[in-house]
C-alpha positions in Angstrom: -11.2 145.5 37.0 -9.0 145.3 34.2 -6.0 143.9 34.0 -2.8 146.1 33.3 -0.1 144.8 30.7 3.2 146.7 30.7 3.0 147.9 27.2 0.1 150.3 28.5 2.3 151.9 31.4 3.0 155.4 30.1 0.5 155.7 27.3 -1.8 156.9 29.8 -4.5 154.5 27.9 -3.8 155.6 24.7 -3.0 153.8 21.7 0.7 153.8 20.4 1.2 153.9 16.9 4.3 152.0 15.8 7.3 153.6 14.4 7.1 153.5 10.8 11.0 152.5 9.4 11.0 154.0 5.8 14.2 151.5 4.4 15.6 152.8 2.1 16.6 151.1 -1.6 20.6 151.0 -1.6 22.6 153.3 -4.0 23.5 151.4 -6.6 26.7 152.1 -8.8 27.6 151.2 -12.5 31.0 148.6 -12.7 32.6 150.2 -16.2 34.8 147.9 -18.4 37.5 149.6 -19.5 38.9 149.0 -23.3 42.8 148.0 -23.6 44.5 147.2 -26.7 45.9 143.5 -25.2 42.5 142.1 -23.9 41.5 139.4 -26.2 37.3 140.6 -27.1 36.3 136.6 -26.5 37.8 136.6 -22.9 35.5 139.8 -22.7 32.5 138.6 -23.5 33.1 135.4 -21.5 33.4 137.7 -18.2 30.4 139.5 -18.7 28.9 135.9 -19.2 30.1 134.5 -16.4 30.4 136.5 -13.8 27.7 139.0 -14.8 25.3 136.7 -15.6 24.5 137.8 -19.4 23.3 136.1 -22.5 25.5 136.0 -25.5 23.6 138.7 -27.5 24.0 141.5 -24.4 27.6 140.2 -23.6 28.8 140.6 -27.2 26.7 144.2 -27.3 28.5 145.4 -24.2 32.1 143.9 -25.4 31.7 146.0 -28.8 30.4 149.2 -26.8 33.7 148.7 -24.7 35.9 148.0 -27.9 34.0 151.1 -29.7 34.0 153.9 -27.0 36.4 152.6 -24.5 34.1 151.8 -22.0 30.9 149.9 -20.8 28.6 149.3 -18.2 28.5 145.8 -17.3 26.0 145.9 -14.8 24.5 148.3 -12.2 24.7 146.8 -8.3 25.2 148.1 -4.8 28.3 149.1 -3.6 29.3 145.7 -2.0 28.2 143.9 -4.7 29.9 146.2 -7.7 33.6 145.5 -5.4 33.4 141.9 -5.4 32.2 141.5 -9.1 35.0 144.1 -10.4 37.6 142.2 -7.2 36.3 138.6 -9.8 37.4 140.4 -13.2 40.5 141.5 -11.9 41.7 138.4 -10.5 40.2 136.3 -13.4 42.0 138.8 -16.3 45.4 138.5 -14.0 45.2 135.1 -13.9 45.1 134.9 -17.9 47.5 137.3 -17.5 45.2 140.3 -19.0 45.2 144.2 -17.8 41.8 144.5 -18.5 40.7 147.0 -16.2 37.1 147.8 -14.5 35.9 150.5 -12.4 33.2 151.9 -10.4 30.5 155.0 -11.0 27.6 156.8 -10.0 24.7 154.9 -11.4 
């Protein structure tokens, strides 16, 4: 006789299939620089360096795209991860006692 395992009770023999988890990618959200007139373009540059992890080249292409239009995306992250990049600009401009600003949109 075989023996009996407790994952078979209630299957009535018959092979379970496992629940398939479909995880799903997180939203992700564009942080937008936003142009001011006080904001020196070098401090700019040196954010997007620093705390968004660009080269020289992309940094100085976002800073003019900021300085030209008034606004540009500095990266594209999930939620959590947009908050606490825009929560280091804010603090870092403040403490250099800039208003550059930053915000968060729909990707």
């Amino acid at each position: 006789m075989a023996e009996r395992r407790d994952d078979d009770v209630g299957t009535g023999g018959a092979v379970k299939e496992r629940a398939r988890t479909n995880a799903k990618e997180p939203a992700l959200f564009n942080v937008v620089l936003l142009n001011d007139d006080y904001t020196p373009m070098q401090f700019v540059v040196d954010v997007l360096e620093q705390v968004f992890q660009k080269s020289p080249a992309e940094a100085y292409r976002i800073m003019m795209q900021v300085h030209l239009n008034g606004r540009g995306v500095a990266g594209i992250y999930p939620w959590e991860v947009a908050e606490t990049k825009i929560d280091t600009v804010l603090s870092r401009a403040r403490e250099d006692g800039y208003p550059l600003q930053a915000t968060i949109e729909d990707a």
